[in-house]
C-alpha positions in Angstrom: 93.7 80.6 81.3 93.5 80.7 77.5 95.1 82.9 75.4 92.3 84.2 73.0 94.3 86.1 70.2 97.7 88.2 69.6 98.1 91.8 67.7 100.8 94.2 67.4 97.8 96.9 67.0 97.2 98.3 70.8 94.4 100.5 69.7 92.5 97.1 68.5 93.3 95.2 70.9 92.3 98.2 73.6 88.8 98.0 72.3 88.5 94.7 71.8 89.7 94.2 75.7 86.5 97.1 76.6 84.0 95.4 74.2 84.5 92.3 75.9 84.5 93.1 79.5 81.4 95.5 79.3 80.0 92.0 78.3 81.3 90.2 81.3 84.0 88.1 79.8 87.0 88.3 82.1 89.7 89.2 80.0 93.0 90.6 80.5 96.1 91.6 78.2 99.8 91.6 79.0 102.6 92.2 76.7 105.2 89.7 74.8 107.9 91.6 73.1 106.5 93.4 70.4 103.0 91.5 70.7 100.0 92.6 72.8 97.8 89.0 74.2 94.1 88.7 75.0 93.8 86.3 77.6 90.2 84.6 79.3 90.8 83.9 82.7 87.9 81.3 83.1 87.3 78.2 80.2 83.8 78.4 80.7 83.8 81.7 79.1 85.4 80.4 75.7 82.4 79.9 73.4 81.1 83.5 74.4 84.2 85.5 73.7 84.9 83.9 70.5 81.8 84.5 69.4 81.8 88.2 70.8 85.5 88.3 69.0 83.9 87.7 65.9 81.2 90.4 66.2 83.4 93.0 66.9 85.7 91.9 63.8 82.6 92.3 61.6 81.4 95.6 63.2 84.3 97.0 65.6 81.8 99.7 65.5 80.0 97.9 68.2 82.2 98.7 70.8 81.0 102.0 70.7 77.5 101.3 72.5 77.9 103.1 75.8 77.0 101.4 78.6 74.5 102.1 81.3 75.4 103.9 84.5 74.9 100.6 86.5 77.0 98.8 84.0 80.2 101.5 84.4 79.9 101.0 88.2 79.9 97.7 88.3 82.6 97.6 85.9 84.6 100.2 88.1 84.3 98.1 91.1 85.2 95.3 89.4 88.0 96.5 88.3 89.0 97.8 91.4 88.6 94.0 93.6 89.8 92.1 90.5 93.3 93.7 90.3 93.7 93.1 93.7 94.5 90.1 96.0 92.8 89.6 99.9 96.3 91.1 101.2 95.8 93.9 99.6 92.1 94.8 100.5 93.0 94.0 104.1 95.8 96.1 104.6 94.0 98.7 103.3 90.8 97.8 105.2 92.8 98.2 108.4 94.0 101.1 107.8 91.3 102.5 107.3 89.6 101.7 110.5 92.9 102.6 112.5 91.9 105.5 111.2 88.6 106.3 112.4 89.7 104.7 115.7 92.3 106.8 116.2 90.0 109.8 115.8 87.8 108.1 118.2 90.4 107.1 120.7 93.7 108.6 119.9 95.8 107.9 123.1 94.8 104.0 123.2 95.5 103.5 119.1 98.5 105.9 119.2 99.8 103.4 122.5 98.9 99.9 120.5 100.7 101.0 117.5 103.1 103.5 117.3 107.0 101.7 117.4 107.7 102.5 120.9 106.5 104.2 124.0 110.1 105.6 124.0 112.5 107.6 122.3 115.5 105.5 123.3 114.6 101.8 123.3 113.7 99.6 120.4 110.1 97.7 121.2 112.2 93.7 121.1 110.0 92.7 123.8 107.0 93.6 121.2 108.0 93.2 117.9 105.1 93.4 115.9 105.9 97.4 116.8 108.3 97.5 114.3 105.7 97.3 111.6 102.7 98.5 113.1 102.9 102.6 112.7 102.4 101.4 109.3 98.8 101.3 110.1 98.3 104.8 111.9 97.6 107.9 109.8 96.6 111.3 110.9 95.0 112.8 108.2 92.1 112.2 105.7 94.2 113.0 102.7 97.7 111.2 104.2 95.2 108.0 104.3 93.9 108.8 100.9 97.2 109.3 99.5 98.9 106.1 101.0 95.8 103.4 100.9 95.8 104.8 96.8 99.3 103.9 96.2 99.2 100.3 98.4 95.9 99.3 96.2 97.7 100.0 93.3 101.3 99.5 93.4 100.6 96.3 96.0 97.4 94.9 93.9 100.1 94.9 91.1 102.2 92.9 92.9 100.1 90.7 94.6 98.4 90.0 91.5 101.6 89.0 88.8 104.2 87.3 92.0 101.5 86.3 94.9 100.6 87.1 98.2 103.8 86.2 99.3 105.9 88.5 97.8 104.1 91.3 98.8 103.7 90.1 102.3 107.7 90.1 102.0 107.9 93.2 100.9 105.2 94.6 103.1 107.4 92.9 106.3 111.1 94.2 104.8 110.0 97.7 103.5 108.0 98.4 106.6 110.4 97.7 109.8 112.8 99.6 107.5 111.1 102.4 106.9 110.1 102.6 110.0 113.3 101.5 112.3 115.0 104.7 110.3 112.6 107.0 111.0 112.4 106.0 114.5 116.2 106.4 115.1 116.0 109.9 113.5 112.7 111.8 114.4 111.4 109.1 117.4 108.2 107.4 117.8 105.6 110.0 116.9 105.3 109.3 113.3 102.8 106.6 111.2 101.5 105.8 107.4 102.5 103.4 104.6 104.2 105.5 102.7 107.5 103.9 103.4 106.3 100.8 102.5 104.6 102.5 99.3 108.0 104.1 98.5 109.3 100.5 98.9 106.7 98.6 96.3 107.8 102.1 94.1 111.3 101.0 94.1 110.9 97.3 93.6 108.8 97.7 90.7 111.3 100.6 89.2 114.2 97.8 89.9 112.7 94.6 88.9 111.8 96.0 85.7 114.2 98.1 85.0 115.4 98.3 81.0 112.8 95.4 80.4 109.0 95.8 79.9 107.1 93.9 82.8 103.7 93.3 83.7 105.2 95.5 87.1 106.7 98.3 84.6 105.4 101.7 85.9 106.0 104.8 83.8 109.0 106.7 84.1 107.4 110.0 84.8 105.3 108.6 87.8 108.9 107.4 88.9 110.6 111.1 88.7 107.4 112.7 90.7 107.4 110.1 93.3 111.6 110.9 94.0 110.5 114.5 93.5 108.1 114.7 96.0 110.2 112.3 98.5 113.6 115.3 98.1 110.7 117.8 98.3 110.1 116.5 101.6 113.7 117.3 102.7 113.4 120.8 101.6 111.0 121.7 104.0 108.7 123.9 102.5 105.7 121.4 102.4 102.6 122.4 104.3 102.8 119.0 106.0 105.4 117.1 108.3 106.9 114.4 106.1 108.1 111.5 107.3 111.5 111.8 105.2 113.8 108.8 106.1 110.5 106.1 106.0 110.4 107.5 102.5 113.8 107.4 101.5 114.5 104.2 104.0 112.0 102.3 101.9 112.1 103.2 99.1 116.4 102.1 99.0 114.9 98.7 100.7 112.6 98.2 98.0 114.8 98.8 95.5 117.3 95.8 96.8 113.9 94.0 97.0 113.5 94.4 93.1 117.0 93.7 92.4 116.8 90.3 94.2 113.6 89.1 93.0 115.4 90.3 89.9 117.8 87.6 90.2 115.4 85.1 91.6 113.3 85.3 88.4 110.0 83.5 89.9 107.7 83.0 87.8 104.6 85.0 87.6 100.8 83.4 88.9 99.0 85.3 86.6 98.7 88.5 84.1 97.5 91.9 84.8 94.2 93.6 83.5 
């Protein structure tokens, strides 16, 4: 990676970043302190962005030319793989073909995957059931709502620690989420949104007071606990899965503190 150039001007450097990739020059910025850095992710790409770099300085006006509806989609999906890592996409790939299984075949997919066939007895002898009602989801919009949050929150993650840590925290939020709301409600319950609360909380904690490549807006933050007390109220339209939520998202919170501590050093920056 090479960093291309540094600016304290966002709006600049925001253009710059769009003028550049609706050329196909893989870019991305992160912040240092007070500065804002272009970076090319590939060397071979050098002599094309600085010479893109110094069209748009002569005629910023350039990155005004609207691209064509094939060029937006292909951006878009881009986007979407690029800011991403395999763990991600395949989490979410499963998911969603547990889910259209499980409309196919619910009382074999409900039996492979939900935490226990009892109410009473932890699944030892199995215990890959500890994380697999991760994976079940009864609803288009519970999938849609849950797969969202992993592909961004986790692609995040994945992205600026590694696969690892968000396998981690995938493993640690997940069997907690889901052992609590197991010993509370039984085993009739599914979804990642534990595990979403979880990556929630580790990013809130691990950058907490500092600004992070992981740094999530406070007011995405306050609706996220919202809706999780919400859910304790009782007077949503759905059943709510309360102690997954709140179980993971206190897991993920330690998560971020010890990572905190750990300070590993990131692979790579964010787009």
């Amino acid at each position: 990676m090479r960093r291309l150039l540094t600016s304290t001007d966002s709006e600049f450097i925001g253009q710059l970043y769009q003028y550049l990739r609706q050329h196909g020059i893989p870019v991305s910025v992160t912040e240092q302190g007070q500065q804002l850095e272009l970076w090319l992710h590939q060397s071979s790409y050098e002599a094309a962005a600085k010479e893109l770099i110094q069209t748009f300085k002569n005629n910023p006006s350039t990155s005004q030319t609207t691209p064509s509806k094939g060029q937006t989609r292909s951006s878009l999906l881009s986007d979407l793989l690029r800011n991403t890592g395999w763990l991600t996409r395949v989490t979410a790939g499963i998911a969603v073909l547990m889910f259209l299984l499980l409309n196919m075949a619910p009382e074999a997919i409900l039996g492979s995957l939900r935490i226990s066939h009892y109410y009473d007895a932890y699944p030892f002898a199995q215990p890959w059931r500890f994380l697999t009602p991760v994976l079940l989801h009864f609803s288009l919009m519970h999938l849609v709502f849950n797969v969202f949050w992993w592909w961004y929150l986790g692609g995040r993650i994945e992205r600026y620690l590694g696969t690892s840590w968000l396998l981690a925290l995938l493993l640690f939020s997940g069997v907690t989420a889901n052992v609590a709301q197991y010993a509370v409600s039984g085993p009739n319950f599914g979804g990642l949104s534990g595990v979403v609360y979880g990556l929630l909380g580790f990013c809130w904690i691990y950058s907490f007071g500092r600004r992070t490549a992981l740094w999530l807006p406070p007011g995405l933050i306050v609706f996220m606990i919202g809706w999780l007390l919400l859910g304790y109220t009782g007077v949503l339209w759905v059943n709510i899965a309360n102690e997954a939520h709140l179980a993971g998202l206190l897991s993920g919170c330690l998560a971020g503190f010890v990572v905190r501590v750990l300070n590993p050093t990131p692979k790579q920056p964010l787009y």
